[in-house]
Each structure stands twice: as C-alpha cells, then as structure tokens.
PDB file of N, CA, C and O in Angstrom:
ATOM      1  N   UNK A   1      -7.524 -15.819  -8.497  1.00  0.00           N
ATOM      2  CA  UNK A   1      -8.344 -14.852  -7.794  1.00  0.00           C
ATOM      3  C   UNK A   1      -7.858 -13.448  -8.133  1.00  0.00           C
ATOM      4  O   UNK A   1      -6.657 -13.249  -8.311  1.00  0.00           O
ATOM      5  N   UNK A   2      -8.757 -12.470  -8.227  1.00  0.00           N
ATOM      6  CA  UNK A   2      -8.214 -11.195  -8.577  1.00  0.00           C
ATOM      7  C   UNK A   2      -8.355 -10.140  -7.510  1.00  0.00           C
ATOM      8  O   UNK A   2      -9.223  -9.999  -6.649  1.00  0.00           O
ATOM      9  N   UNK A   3      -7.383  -9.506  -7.760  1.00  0.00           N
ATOM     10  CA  UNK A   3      -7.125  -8.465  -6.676  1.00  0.00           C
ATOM     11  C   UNK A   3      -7.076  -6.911  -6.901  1.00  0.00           C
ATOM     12  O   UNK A   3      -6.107  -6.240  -7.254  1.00  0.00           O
ATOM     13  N   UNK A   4      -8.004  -6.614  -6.690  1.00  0.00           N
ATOM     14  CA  UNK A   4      -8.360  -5.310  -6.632  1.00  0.00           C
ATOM     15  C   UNK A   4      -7.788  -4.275  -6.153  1.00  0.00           C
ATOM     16  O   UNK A   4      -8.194  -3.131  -6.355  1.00  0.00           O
ATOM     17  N   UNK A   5      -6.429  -4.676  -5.225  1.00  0.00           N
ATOM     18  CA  UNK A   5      -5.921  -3.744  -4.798  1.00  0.00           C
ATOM     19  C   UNK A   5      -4.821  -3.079  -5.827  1.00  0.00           C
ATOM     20  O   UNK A   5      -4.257  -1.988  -5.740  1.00  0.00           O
ATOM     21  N   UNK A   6      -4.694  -4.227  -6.952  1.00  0.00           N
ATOM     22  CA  UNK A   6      -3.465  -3.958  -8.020  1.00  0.00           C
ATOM     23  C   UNK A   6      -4.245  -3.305  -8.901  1.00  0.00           C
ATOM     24  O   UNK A   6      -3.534  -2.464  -9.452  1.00  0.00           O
ATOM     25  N   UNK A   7      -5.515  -3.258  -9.376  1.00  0.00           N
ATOM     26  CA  UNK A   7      -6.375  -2.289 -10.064  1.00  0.00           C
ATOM     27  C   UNK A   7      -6.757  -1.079  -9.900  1.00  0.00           C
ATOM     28  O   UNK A   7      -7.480  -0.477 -10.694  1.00  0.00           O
ATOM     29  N   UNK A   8      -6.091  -0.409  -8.369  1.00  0.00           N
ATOM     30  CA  UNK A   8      -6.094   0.680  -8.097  1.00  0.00           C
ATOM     31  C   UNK A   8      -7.964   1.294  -8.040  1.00  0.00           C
ATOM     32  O   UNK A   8      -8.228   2.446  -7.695  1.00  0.00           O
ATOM     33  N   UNK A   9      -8.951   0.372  -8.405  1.00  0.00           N
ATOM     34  CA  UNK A   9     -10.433   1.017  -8.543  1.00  0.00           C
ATOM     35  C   UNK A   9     -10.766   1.581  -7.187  1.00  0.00           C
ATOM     36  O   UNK A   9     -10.124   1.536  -6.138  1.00  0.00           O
ATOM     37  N   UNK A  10     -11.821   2.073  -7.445  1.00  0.00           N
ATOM     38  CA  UNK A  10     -12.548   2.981  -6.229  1.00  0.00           C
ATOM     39  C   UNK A  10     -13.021   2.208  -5.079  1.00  0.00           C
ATOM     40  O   UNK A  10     -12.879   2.526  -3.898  1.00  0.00           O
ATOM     41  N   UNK A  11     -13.774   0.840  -5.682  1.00  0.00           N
ATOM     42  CA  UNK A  11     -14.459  -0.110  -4.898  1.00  0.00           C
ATOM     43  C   UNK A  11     -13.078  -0.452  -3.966  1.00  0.00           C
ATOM     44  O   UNK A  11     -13.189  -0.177  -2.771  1.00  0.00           O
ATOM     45  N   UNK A  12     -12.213  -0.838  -4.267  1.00  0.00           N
ATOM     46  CA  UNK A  12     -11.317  -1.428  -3.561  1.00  0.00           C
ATOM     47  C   UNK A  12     -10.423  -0.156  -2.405  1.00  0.00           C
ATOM     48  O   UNK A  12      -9.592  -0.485  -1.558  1.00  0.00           O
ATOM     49  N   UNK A  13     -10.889   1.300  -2.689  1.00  0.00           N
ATOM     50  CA  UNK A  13     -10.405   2.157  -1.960  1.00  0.00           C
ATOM     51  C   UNK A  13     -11.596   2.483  -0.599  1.00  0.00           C
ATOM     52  O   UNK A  13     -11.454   2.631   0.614  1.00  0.00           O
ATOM     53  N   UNK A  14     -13.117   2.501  -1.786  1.00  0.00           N
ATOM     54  CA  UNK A  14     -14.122   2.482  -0.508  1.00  0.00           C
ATOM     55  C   UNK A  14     -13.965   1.153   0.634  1.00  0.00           C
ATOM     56  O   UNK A  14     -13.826   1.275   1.851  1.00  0.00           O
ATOM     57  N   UNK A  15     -14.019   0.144   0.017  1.00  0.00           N
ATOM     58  CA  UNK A  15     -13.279  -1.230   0.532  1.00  0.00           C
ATOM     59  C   UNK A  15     -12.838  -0.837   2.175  1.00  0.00           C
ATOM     60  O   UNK A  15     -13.475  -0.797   3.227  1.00  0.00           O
ATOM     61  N   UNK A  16     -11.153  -0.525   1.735  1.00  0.00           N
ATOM     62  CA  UNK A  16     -10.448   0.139   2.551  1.00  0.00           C
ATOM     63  C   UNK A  16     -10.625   0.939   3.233  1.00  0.00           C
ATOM     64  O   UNK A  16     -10.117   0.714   4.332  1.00  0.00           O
ATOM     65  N   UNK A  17     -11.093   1.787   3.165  1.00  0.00           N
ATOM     66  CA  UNK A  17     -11.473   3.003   3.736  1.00  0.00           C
ATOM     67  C   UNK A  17     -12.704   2.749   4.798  1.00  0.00           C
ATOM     68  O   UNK A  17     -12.782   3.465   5.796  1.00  0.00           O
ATOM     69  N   UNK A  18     -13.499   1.884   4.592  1.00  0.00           N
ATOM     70  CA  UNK A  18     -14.752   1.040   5.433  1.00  0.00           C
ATOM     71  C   UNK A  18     -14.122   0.555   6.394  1.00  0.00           C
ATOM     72  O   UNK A  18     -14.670   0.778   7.473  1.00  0.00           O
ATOM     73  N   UNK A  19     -12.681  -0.333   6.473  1.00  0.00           N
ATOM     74  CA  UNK A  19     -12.631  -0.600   6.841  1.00  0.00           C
ATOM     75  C   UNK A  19     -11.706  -0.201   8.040  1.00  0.00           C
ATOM     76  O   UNK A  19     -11.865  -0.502   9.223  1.00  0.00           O
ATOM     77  N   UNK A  20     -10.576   0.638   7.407  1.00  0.00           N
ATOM     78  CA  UNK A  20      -9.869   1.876   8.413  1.00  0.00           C
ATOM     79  C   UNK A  20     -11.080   2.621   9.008  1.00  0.00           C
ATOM     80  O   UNK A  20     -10.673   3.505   9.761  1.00  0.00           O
ATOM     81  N   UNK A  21     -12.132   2.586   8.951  1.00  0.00           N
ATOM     82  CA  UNK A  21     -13.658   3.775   9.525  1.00  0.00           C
ATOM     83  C   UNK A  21     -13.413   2.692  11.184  1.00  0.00           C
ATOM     84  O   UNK A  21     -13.303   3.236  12.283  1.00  0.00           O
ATOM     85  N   UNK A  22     -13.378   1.354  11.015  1.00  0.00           N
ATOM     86  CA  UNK A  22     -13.450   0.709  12.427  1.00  0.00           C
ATOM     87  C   UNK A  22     -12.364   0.930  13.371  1.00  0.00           C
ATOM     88  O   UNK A  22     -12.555   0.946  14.587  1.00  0.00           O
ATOM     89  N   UNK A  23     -10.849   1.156  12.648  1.00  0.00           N
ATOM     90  CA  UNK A  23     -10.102   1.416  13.048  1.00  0.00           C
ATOM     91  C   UNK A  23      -9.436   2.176  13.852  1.00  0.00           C
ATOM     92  O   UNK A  23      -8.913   2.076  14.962  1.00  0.00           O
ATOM     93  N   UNK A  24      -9.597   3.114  12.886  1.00  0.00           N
ATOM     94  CA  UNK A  24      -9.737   4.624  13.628  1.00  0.00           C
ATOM     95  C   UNK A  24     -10.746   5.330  14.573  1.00  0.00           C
ATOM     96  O   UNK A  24     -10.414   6.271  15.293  1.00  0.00           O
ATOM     97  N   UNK A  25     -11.947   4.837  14.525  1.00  0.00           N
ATOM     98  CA  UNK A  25     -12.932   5.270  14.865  1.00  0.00           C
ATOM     99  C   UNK A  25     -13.809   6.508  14.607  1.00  0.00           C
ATOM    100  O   UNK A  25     -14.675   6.997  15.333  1.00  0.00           O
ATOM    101  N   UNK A  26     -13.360   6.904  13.364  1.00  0.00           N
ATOM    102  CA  UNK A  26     -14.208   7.700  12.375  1.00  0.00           C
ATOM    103  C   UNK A  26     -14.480   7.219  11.346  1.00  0.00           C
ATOM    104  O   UNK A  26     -13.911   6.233  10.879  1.00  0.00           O
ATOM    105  N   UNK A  27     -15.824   8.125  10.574  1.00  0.00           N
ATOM    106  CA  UNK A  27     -15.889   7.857   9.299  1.00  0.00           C
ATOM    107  C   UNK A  27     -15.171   8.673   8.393  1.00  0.00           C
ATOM    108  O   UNK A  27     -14.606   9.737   8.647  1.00  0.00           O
ATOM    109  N   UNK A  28     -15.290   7.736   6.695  1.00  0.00           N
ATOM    110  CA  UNK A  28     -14.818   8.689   5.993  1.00  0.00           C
ATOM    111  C   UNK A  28     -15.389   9.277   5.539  1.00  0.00           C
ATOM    112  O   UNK A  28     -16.614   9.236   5.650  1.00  0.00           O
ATOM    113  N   UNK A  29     -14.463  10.475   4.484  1.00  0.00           N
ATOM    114  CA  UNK A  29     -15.726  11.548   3.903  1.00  0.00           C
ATOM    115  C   UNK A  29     -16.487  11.328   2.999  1.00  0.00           C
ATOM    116  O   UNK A  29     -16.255  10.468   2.148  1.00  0.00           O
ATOM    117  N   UNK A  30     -17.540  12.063   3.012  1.00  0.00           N
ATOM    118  CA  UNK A  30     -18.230  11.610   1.622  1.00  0.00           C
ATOM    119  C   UNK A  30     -17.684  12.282   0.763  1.00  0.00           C
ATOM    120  O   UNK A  30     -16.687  12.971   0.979  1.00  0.00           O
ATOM    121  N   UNK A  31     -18.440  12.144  -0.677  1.00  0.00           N
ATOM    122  CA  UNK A  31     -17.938  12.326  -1.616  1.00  0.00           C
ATOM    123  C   UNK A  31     -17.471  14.150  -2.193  1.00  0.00           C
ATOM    124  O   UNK A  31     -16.530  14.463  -2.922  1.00  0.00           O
ATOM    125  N   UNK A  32     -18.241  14.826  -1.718  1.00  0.00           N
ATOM    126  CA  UNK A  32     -17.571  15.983  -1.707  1.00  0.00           C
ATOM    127  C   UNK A  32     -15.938  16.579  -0.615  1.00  0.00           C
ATOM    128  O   UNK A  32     -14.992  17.229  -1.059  1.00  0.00           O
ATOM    129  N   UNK A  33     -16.103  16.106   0.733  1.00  0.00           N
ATOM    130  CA  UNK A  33     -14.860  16.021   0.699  1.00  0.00           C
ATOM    131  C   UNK A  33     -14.190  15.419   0.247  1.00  0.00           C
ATOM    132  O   UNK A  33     -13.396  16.111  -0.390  1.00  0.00           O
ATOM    133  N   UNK A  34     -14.005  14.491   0.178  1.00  0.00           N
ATOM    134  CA  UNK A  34     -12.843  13.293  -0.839  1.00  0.00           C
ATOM    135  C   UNK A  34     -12.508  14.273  -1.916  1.00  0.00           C
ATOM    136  O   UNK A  34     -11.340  14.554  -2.186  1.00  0.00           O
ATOM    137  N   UNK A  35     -13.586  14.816  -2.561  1.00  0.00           N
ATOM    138  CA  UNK A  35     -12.355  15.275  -3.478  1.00  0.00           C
ATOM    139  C   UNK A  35     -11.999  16.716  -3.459  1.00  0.00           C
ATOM    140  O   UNK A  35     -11.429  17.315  -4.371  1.00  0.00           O
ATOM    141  N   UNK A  36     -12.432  17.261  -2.210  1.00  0.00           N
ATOM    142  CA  UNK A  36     -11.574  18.644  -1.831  1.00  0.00           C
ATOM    143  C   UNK A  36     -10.386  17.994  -1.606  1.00  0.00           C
ATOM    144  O   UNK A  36      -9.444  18.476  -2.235  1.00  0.00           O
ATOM    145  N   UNK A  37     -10.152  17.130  -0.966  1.00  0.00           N
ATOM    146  CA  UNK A  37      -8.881  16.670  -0.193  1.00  0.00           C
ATOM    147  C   UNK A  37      -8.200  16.109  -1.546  1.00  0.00           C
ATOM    148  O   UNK A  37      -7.065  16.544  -1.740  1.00  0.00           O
ATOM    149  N   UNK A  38      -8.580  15.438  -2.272  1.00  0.00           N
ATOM    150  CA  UNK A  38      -7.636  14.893  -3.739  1.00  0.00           C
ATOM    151  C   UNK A  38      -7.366  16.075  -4.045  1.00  0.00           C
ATOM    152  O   UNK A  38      -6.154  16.273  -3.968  1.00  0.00           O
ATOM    153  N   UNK A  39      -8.230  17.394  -4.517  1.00  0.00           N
ATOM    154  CA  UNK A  39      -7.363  18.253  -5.195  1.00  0.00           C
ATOM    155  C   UNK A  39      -6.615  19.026  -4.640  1.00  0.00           C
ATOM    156  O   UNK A  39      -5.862  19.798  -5.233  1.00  0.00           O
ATOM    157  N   UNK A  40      -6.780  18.865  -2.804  1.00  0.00           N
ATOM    158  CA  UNK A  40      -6.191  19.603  -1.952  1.00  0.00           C
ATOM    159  C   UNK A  40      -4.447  18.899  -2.053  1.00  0.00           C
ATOM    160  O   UNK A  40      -3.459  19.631  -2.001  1.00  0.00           O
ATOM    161  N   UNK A  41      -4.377  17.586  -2.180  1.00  0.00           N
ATOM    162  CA  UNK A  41      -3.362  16.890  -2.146  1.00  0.00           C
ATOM    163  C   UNK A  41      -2.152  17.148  -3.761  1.00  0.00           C
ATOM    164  O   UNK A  41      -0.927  17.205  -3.863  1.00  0.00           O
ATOM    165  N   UNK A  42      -3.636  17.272  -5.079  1.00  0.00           N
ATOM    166  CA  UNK A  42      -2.979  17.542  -6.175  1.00  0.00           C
ATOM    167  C   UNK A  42      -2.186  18.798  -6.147  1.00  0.00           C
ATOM    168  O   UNK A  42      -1.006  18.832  -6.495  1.00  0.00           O
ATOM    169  N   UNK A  43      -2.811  19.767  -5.752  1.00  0.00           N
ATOM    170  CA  UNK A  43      -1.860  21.501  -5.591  1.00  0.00           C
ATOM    171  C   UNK A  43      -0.575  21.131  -4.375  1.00  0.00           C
ATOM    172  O   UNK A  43       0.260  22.031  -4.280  1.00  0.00           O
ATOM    173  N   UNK A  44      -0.457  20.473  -3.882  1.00  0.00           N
ATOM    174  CA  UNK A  44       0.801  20.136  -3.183  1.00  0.00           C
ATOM    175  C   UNK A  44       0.975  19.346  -3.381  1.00  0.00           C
ATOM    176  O   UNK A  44       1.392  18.908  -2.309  1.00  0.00           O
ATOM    177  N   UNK A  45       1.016  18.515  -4.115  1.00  0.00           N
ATOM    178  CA  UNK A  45       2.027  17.486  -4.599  1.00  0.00           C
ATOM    179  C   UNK A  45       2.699  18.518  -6.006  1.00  0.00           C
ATOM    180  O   UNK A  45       3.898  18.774  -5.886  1.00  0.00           O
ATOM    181  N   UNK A  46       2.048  19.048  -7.179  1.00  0.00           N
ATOM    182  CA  UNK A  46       2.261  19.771  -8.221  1.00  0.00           C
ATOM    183  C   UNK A  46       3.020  20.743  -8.004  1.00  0.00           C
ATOM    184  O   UNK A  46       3.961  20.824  -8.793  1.00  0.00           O
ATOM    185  N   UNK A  47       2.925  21.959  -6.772  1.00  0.00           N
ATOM    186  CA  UNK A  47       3.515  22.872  -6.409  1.00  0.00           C
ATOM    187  C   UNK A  47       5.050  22.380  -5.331  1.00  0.00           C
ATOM    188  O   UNK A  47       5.981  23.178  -5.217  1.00  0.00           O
ATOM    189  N   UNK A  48       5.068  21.496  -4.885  1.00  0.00           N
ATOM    190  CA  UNK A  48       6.375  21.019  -4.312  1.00  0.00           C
ATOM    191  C   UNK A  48       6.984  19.559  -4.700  1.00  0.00           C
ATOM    192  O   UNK A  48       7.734  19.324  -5.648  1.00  0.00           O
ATOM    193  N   UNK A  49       6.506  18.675  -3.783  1.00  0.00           N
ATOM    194  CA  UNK A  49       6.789  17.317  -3.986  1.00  0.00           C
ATOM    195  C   UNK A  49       5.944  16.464  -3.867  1.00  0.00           C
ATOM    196  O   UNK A  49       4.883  17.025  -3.594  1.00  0.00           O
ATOM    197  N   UNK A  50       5.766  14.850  -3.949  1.00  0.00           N
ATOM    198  CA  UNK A  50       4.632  14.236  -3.478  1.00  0.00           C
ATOM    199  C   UNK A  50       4.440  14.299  -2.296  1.00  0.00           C
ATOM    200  O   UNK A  50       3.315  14.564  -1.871  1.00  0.00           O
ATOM    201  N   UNK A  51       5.628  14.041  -1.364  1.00  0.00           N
ATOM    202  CA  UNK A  51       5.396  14.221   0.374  1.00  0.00           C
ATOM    203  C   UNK A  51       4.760  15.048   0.750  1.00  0.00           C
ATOM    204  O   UNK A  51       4.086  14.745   1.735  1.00  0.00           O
ATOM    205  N   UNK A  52       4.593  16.633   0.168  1.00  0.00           N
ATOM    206  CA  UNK A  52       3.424  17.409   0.591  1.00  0.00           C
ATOM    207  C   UNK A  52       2.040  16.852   0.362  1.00  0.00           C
ATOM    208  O   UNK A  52       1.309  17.425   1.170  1.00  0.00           O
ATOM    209  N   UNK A  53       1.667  16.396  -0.026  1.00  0.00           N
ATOM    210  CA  UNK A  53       0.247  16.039  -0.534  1.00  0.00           C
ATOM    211  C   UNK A  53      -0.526  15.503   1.040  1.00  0.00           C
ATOM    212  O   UNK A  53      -1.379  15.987   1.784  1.00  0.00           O
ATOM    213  N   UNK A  54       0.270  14.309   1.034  1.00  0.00           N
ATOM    214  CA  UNK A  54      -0.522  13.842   2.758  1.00  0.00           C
ATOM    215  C   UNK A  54      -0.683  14.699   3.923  1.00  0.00           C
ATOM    216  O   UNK A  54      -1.605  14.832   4.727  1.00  0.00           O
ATOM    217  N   UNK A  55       0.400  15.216   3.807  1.00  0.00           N
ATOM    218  CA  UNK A  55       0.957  15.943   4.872  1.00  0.00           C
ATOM    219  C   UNK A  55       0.192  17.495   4.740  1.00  0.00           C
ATOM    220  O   UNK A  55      -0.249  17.878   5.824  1.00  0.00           O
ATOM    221  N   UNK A  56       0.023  18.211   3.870  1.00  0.00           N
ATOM    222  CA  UNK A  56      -1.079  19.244   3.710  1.00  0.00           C
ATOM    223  C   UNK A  56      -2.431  18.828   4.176  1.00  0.00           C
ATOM    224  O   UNK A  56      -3.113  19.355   5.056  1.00  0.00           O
ATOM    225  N   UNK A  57      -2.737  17.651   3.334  1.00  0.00           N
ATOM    226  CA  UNK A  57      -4.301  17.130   3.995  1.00  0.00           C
ATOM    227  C   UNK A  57      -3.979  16.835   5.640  1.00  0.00           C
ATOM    228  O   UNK A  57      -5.065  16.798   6.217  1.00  0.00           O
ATOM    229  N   UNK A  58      -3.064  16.654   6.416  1.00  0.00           N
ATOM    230  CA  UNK A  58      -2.879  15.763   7.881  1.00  0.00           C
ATOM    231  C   UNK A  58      -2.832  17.045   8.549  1.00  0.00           C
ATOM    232  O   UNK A  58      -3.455  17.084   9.610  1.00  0.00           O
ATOM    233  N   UNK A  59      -1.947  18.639   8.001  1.00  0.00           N
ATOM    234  CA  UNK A  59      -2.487  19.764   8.249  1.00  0.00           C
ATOM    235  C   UNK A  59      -3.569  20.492   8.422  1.00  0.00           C
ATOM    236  O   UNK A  59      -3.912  21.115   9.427  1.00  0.00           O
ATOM    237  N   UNK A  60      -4.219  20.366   7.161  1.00  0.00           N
ATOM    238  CA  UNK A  60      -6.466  21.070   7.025  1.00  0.00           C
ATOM    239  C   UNK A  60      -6.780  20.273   8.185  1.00  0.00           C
ATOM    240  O   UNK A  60      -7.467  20.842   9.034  1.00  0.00           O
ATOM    241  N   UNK A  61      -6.379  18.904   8.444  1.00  0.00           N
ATOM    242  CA  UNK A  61      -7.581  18.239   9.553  1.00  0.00           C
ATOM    243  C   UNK A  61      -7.127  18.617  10.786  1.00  0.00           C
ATOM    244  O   UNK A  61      -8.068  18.862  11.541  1.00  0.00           O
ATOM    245  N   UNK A  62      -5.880  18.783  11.362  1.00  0.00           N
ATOM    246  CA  UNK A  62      -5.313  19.066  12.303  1.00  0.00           C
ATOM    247  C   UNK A  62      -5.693  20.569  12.949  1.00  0.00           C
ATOM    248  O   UNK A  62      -6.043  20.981  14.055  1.00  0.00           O
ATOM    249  N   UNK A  63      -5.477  21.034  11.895  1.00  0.00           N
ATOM    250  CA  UNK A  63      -5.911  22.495  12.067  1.00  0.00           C
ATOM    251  C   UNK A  63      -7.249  22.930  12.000  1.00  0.00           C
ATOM    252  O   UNK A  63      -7.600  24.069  12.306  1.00  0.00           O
ATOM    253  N   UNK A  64      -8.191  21.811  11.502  1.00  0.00           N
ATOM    254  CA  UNK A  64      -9.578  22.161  12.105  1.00  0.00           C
ATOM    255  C   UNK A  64     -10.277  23.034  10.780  1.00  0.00           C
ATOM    256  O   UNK A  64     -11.377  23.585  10.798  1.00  0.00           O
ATOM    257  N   UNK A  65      -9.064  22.980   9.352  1.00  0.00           N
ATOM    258  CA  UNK A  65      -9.881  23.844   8.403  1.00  0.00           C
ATOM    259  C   UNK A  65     -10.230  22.774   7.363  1.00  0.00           C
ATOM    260  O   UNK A  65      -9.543  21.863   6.900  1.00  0.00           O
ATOM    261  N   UNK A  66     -11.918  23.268   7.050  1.00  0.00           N
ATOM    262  CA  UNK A  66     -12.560  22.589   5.813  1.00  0.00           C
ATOM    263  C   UNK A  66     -11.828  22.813   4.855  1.00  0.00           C
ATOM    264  O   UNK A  66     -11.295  23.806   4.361  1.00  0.00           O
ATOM    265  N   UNK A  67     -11.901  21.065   4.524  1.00  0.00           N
ATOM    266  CA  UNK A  67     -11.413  20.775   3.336  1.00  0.00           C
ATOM    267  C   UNK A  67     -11.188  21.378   1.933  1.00  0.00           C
ATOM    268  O   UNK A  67     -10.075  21.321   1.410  1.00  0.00           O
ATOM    269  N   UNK A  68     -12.495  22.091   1.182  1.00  0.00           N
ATOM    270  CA  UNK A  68     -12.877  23.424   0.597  1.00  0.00           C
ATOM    271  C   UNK A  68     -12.091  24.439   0.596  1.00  0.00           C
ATOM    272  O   UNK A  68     -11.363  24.899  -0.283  1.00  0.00           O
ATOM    273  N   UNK A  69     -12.339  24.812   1.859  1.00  0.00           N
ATOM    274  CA  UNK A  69     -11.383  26.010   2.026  1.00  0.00           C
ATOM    275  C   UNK A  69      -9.513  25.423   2.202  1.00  0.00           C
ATOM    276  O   UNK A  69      -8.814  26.228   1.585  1.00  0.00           O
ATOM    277  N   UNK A  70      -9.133  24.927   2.489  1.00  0.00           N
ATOM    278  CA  UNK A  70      -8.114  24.351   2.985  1.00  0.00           C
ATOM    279  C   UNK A  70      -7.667  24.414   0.920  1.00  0.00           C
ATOM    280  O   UNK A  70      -6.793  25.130   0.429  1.00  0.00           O
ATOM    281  N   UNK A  71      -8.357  23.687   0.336  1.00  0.00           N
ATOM    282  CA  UNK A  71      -8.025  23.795  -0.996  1.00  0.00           C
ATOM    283  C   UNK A  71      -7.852  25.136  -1.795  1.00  0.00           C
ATOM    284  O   UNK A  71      -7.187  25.278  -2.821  1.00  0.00           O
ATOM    285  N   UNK A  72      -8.537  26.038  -1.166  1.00  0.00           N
ATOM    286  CA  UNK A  72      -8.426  27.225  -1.527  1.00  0.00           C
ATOM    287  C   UNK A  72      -7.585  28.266  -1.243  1.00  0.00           C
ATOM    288  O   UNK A  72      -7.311  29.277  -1.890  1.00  0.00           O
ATOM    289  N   UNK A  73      -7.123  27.765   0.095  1.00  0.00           N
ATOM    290  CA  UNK A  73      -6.008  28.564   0.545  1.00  0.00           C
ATOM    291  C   UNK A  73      -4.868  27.886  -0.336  1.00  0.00           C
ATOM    292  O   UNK A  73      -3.875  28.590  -0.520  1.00  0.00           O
ATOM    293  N   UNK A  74      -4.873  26.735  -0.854  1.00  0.00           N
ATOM    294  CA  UNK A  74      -3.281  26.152  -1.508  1.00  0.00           C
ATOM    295  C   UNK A  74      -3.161  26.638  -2.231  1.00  0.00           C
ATOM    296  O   UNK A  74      -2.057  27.162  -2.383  1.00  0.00           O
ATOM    297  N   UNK A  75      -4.291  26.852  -3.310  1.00  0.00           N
ATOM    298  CA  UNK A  75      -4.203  27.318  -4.475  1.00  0.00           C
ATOM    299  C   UNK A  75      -4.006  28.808  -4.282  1.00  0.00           C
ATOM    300  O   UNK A  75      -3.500  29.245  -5.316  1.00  0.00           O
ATOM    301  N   UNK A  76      -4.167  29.643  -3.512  1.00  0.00           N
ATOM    302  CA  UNK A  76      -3.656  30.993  -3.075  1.00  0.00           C
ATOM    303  C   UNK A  76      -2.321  31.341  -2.862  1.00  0.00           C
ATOM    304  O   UNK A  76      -1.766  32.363  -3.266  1.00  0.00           O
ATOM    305  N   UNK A  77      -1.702  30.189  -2.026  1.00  0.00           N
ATOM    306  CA  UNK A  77      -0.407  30.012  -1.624  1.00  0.00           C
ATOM    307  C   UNK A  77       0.799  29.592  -2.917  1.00  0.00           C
ATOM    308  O   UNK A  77       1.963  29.978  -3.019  1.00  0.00           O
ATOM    309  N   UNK A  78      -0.246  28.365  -4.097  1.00  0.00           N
ATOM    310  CA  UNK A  78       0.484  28.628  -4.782  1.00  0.00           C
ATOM    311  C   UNK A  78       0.854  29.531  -5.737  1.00  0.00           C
ATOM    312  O   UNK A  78       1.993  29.677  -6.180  1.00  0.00           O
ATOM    313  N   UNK A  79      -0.391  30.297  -6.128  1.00  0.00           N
ATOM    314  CA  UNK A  79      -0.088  31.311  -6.900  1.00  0.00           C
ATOM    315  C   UNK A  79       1.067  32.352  -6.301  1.00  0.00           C
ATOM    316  O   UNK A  79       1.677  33.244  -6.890  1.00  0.00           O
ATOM    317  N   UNK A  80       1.122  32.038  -5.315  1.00  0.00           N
ATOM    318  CA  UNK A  80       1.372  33.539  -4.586  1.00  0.00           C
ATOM    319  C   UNK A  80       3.087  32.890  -4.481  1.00  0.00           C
ATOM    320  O   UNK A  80       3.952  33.738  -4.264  1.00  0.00           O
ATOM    321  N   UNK A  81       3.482  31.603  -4.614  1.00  0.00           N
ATOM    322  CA  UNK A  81       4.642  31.485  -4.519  1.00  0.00           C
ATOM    323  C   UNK A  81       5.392  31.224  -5.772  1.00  0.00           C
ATOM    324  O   UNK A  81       6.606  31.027  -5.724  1.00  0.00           O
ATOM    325  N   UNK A  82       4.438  31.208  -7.401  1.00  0.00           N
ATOM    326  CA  UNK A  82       4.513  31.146  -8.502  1.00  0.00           C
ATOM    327  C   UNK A  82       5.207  32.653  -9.130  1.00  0.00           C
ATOM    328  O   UNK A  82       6.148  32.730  -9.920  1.00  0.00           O
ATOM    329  N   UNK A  83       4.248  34.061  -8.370  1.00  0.00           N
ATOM    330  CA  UNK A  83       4.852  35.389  -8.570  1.00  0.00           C
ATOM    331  C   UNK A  83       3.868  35.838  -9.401  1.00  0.00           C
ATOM    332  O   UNK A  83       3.926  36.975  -9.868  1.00  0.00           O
TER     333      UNK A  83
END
C-alpha cells in the first residue's frame, strides 16, 4: 500500500488539512493564503532559523494581520536587518 504521507504531495497535505478543519474547528486557507503564509514562513526560516517559520505564521494569525501583508512586513524587516 502506498503512502502518501512519505511523498510529501499536496493531495496528502489537502488530505490533512481537511481533516485538522474538524479538529480545530476552522477552515483552511485557500489557495492564495496558503501561499502568503509559505512565503511568509520562507523569509523566516531564510532570514533566521527554521523555528521562525511556524512561529511568524502563529504570530500574523494571532495578531490578527493578513497574511499578504504579514509577508510584507518580513520582507521589510528583513531587508532592514540585512543593512
């Protein structure tokens, strides 16, 4: 039997993600956030460590700022801590 979770594909993340939606009791994002938040996660993981990555995205939501913007401020922050 094959397992999709070792293939890392999308199906097997929407999968997941369907199914954390019952869990939690939200949905997930569609496809334009998803990937504010991936590249929101890529500029902090790139600019510090991987542990920033979640933890920036667990910030934008906490703090109530769109995803979009939330990406835009990183990339501000990192320039700005680049010089």
């Amino acid at each position: 039997m094959s397992d999709d979770r070792s293939a890392g594909t999308p199906t097997a993340a929407a999968e997941w993600l369907a199914g954390f939606e019952a869990v939690i009791g939200t949905s997930a994002p569609g496809p334009e956030v998803t990937e504010a938040l991936l590249n929101l996660a890529g500029v902090a993981a790139h600019d510090s460590e991987r542990i920033a990555a979640p933890i920036a995205c667990w910030m934008a939501g906490v703090a109530g700022v769109d995803p979009a913007e939330a990406l835009e401020r990183a990339k501000q922050y990192a320039q700005h801590r680049a010089g």
